[in-house]
N, C-alpha and C positions, 0 to 999 in steps of 0.2 A: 779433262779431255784436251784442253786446247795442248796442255804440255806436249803431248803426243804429236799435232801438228807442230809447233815450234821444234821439236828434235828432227822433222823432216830435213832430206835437204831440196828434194824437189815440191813442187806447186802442186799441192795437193789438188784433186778434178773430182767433183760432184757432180750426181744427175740429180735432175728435180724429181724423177718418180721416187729418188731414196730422203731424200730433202723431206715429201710431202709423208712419209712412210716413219719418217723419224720425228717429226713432229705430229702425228697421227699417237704413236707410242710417247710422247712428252707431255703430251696433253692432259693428264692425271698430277703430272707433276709440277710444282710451285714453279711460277717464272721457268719452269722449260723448255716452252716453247720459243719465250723470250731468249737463253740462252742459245740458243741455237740459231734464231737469227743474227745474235750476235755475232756467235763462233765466224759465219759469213760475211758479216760486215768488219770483223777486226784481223781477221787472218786472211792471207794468198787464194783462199779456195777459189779456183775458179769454177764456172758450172760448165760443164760440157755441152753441146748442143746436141738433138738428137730431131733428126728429120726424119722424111719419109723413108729412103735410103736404108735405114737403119730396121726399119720393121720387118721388113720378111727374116733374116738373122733374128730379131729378138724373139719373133714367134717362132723360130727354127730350135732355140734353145729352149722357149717354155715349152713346148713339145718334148723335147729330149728331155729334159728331166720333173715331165709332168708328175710322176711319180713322188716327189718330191712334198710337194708342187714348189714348183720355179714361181715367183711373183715377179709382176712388170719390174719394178725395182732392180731387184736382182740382176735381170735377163738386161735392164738399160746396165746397169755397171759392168757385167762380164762384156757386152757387147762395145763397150767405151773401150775397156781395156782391150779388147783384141783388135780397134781401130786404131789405138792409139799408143798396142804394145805397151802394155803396164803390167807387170805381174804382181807389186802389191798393193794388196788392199784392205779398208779399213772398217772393220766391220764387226758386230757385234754377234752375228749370225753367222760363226764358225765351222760349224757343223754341215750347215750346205757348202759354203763355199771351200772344205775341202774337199769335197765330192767335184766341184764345176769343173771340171777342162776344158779353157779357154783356147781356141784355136791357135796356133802357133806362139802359144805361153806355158801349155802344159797344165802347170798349177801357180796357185797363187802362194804366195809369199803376205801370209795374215797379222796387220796389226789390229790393234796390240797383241804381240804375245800372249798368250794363253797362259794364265797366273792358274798353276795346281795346288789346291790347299794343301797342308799337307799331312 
């Protein structure tokens, strides 16, 4: 994983709701929790802040694709990105996030590519 950051060329931006959500899912696995605050402490990632500001939009999108269901997570990263104009994003949850349309981004642009067996 970290490969995929070092082939950035920009600063990759983290939320903590996806931080707390991806070590929540690492937690089964040996030292993954560990790696992961590494990844943090060795690489660019910055963490995005999210205020008050930010909430009526994040609950406007968990609404919109309650269907789904949208999780805080999610709803902090599409909400970063249409703050701060990002259309790719890095995510292991593909599936939602080609359905999201991020307000003046459209769609996202998903890494890692999507590896098809074959």
């Amino acid at each position: 994983m970290l490969h995929v950051f070092g082939e950035l060329k920009v600063r990759p931006i983290a939320v903590w709701p996806a931080i707390t959500e991806a070590s929540h899912i690492l937690r089964r696995v040996v030292g993954g929790q560990s790696a992961l605050l590494e990844i943090l402490v060795r690489t660019t990632v910055r963490i995005a802040q999210l205020d008050r500001d930010d909430v009526p939009r994040i609950r406007e999108l968990m609404a919109k694709y309650r269907d789904l269901p949208m999780d805080l997570a999610d709803a902090a990263i599409v909400r970063v990105a249409e703050r701060e104009r990002i259309n790719r994003v890095f995510t292991l949850d593909q599936k939602d996030f080609r359905i999201y349309r991020p307000a003046r981004i459209g769609h996202f642009v998903l890494l890692p590519p999507m590896i098809h067996p074959a």
